[in-house]
C-alpha positions as CSV (number, residue, x, y, z in Angstrom):
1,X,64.0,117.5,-102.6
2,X,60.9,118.4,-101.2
3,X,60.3,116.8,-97.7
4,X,56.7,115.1,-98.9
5,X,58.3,113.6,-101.9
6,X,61.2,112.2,-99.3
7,X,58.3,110.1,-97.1
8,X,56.6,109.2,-100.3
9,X,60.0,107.2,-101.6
10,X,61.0,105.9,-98.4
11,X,57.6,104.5,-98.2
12,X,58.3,102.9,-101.4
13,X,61.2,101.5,-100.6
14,X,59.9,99.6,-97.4
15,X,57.0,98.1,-99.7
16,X,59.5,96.8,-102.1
17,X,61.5,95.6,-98.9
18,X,58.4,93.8,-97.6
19,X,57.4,92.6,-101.0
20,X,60.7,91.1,-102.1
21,X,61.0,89.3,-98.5
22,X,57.4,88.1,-99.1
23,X,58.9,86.7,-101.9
24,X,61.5,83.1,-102.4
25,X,63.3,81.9,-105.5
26,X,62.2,78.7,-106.9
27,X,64.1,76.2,-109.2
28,X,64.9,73.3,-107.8
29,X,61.5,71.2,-107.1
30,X,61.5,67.6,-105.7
31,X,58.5,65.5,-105.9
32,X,57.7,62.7,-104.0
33,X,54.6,60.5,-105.7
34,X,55.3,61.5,-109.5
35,X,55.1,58.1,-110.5
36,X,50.7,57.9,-109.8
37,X,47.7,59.2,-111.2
38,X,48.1,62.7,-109.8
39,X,51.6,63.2,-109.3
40,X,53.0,62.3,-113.3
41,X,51.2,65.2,-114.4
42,X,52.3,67.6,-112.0
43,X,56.0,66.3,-112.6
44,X,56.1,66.5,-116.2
45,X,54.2,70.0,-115.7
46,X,57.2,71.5,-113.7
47,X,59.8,70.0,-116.2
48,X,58.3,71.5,-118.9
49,X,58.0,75.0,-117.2
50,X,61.7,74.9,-117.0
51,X,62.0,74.1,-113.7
52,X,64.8,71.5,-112.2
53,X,62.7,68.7,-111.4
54,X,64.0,65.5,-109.2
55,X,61.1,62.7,-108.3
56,X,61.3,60.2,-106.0
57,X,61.1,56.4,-107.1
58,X,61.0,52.9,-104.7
59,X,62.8,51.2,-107.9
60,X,64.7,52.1,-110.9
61,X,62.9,49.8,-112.9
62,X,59.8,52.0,-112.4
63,X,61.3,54.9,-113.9
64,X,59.6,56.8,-116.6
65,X,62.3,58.5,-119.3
66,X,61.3,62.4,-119.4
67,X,62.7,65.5,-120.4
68,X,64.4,67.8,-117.8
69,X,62.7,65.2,-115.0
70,X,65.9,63.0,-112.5
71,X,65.2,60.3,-110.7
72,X,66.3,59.1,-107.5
73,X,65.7,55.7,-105.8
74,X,64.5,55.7,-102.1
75,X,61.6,55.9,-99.9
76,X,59.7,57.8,-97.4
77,X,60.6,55.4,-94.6
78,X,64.5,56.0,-95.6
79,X,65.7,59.3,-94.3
80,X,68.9,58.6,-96.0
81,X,67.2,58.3,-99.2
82,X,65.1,61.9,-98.7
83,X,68.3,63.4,-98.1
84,X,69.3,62.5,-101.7
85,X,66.6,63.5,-103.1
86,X,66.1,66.9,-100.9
87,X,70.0,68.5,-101.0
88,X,70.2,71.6,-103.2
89,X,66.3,71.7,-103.5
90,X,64.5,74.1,-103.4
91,X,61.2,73.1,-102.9
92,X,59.3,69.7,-102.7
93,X,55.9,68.3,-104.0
94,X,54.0,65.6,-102.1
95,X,51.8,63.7,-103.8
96,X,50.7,61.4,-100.8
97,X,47.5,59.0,-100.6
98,X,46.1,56.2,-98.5
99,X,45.8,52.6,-100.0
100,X,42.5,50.8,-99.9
101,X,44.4,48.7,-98.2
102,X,46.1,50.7,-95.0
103,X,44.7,50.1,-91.2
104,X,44.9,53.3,-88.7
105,X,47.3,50.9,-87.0
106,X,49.3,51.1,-90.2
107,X,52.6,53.1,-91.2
108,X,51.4,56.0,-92.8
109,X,52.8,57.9,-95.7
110,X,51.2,60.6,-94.8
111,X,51.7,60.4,-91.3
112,X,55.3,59.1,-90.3
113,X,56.2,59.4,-94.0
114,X,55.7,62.9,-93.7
115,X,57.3,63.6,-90.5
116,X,60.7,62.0,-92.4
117,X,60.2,64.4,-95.3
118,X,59.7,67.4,-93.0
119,X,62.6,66.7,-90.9
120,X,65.2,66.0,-94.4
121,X,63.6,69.2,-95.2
122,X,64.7,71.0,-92.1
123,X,67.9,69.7,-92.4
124,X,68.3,70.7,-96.4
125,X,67.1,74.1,-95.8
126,X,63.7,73.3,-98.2
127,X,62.1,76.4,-98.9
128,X,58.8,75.8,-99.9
129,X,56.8,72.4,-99.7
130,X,53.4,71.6,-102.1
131,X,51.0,69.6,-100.9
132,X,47.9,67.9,-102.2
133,X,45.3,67.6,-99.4
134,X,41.7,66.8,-100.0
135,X,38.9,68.7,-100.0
136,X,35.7,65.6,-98.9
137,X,38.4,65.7,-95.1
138,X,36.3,68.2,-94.2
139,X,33.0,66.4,-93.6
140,X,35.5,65.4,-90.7
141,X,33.4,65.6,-87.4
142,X,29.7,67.1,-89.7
143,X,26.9,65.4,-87.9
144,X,29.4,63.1,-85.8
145,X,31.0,61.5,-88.8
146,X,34.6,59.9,-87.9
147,X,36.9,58.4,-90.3
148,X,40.2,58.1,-89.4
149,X,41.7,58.4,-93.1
150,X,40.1,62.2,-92.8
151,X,41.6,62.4,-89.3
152,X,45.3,61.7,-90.7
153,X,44.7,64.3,-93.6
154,X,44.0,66.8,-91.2
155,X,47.1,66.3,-88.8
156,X,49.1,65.7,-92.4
157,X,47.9,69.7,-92.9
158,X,48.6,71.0,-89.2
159,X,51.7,69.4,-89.0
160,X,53.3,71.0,-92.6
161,X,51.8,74.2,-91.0
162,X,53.8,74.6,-87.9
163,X,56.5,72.6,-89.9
164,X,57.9,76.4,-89.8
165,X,58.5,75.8,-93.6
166,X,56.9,77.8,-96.2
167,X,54.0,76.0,-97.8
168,X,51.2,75.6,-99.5
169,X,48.1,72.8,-99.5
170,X,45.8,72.6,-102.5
171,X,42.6,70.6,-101.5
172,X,41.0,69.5,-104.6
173,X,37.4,68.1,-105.3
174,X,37.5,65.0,-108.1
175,X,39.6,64.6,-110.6
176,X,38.3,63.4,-114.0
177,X,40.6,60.8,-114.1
178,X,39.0,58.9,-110.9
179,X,36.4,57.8,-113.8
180,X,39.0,55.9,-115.8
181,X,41.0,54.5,-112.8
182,X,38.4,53.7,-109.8
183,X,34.6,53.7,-111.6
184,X,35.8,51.7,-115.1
185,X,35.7,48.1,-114.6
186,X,36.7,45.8,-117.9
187,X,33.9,46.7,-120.3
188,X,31.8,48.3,-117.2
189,X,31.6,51.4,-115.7
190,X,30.5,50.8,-112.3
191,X,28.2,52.8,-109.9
192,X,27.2,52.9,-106.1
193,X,24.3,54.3,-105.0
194,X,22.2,57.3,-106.5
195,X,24.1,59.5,-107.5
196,X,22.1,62.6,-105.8
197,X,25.0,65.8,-105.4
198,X,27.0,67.4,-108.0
199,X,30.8,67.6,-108.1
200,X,33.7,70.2,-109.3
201,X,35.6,68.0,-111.5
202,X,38.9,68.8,-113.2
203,X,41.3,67.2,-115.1
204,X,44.9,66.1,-113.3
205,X,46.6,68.7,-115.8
206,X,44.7,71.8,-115.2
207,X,45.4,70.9,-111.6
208,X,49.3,70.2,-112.4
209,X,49.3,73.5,-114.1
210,X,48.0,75.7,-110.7
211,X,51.0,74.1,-109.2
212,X,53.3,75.5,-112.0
213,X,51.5,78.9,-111.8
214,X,52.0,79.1,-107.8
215,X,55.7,78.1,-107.9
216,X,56.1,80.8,-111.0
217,X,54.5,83.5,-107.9
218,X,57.4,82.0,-105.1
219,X,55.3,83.0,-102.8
220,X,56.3,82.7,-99.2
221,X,53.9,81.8,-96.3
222,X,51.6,79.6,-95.7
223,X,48.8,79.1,-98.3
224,X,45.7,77.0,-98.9
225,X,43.8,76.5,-102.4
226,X,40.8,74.9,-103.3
227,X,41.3,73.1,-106.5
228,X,37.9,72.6,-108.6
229,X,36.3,72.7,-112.2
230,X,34.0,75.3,-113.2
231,X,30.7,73.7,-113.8
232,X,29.5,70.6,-111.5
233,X,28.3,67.5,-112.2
234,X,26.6,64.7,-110.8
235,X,28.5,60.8,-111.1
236,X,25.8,59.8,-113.6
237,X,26.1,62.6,-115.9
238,X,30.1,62.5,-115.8
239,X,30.2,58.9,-116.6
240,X,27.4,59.9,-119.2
241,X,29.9,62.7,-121.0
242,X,33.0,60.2,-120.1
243,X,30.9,57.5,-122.4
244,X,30.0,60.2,-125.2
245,X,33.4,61.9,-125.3
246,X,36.6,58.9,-125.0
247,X,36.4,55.0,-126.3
248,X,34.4,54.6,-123.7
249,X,31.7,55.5,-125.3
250,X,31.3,51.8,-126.9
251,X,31.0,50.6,-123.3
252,X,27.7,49.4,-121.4
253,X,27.2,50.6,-117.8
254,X,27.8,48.0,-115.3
255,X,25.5,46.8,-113.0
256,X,25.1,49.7,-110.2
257,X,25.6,48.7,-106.5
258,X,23.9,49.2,-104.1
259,X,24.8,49.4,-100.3
C-alpha cells in the first residue's frame, strides 16, 4: 500500500477517534421541574422520542400519568431523594425558576438546589446535564442595572460549567405561553407600560423539541444555545394575535398599568 494512502487512513482513523470521544450515549434522562409550564413539555417530548425518562415530583399526588415518563418523589433539598432519581441516568434536565415570592436571603433552587443536583450527579456518574437559563440575565450589570434574581442565574451557569460535567444551557427569549399564564387575568389580559421593543417568541414545544434534537446529537462538552422564534413581536401585537387566534379572542383587554 502506497505510503500517502497509509497517512491518509491513519488520519482517518484519529478523526473518527476524536469524533467518537466527542461523542456520549444518551438514554436515560432525568428531569427535575417537569411538572411546570416549561418543563411538561420538555418531559413528555423526551418520552415520546424514546428516550427513558424519570421526573422528579415533591408529592405523588401531583403526578401526571404519561407514556414511557416514571416518577419519583423527592426534592432538591433532599440529596437522598436526587440519588433516586439520578442512579443509572444518564443525563438530567433542570427546569429551575425563581418564585415571585423568593428573597436573596432565601434558599434557592437554583442556587443550593443546584449545588445538591450537581453533587448526586458527581456521585452517579451523570453524563450530560440540560439546563434552561435565561436570555433578559444578561442586561445583568448594562448601564449599572443589579438584580440579584439575574445575579443567581449567572452563578447557576458558571457553576454547571466548571461542574466538570458535560453540559449544555439554552437561554431562551419568551415563551408564548407567558401570555396565558402571567398577562391573562379572568376575562382580562393585562398590560404594563408601553410596550416599545419587540420579542422572539416561541412556543414551550418547539423549545421542548431542541432539547430532544440536542440529546439525539450526545454531544459532549460544554454548550450554550439561544432559544428564540423567528419573527419578533412587540407585547401588544402578541396579545393582539393571542386574542385573534385561541378563545381568547372573545376577551376585552384589561385595564393597562402603569408604573
Amino acid at each position: 500500500m502506497p505510503y500517502k494512502d497509509c497517512q491518509l487512513r491513519d488520519k482517518h482513523k484519529v478523526f473518527l477517534f476524536i469524533f467518537d470521544n466527542l461523542k456520549i450515549m444518551i438514554k436515560k434522562i432525568a428531569v427535575i421541574g417537569a411538572s411546570g409550564m416549561l418543563g411538561w413539555p420538555v418531559a413528555k417530548a423526551l418520552a415520546d422520542a424514546g428516550f427513558e425518562v424519570t421526573a422528579l415530583i415533591r408529592s405523588s399526588k401531583n403526578i401526571r400519568p404519561y407514556p414511557n415518563l416514571n416518577w419519583v418523589e423527592g426534592d432538591l433539598r433532599n440529596p437522598a431523594s436526587l440519588q433516586r432519581l439520578l442512579i443509572g441516568k444518564d443525563a438530567v434536565h433542570l427546569n429551575l425558576s425563581v418564585k415571585q415570592t423568593e428573597k436573596e436571603t432565601d434558599w434557592h433552587p437554583e442556587g443550593q438546589g443546584l449545588e445538591n443536583v450537581l453533587q448526586v450527579c458527581r456521585a452517579e456518574h451523570v453524563k450530560h446535564i440540560t439546563y434552561l437559563s435565561s436570555l433578559i440575565m444578561n442586561y445583568q450589570d448594562l448601564n449599572s442595572f443589579d438584580w440579584w434574581v439575574f445575579r443567581l442565574k449567572q452563578r447557576a451557569v458558571e457553576t454547571i460549567r466548571n461542574s466538570g460535567i458535560s453540559a449544555t444551557v439554552f437561554y431562551p427569549s419568551t415563551f408564548m405561553e407567558t401570555l396565558v399564564h402571567q398577562y391573562k387575568a379572568g376575562p382580562f389580559m393585562l398590560l404594563a407600560g408601553e410596550s416599545k421593543y419587540k420579542q422572539y417568541f416561541i412556543a414551550a414545544e418547539d423549545y421542548a423539541q431542541q432539547v430532544v434534537q440536542l440529546y439525539k446529537l450526545n454531544l459532549n462538552g460544554f454548550h450554550e444555545y439561544t432559544v428564540q422564534g423567528q419573527e419578533a413581536f412587540t407585547t401588544d401585537e402578541a396579545v393582539t394575535i393571542f386574542k385573534r387566534n385561541t378563545a381568547a379572542k372573545q376577551l376585552p383587554y384589561g385595564p393597562r398599568l402603569d408604573y
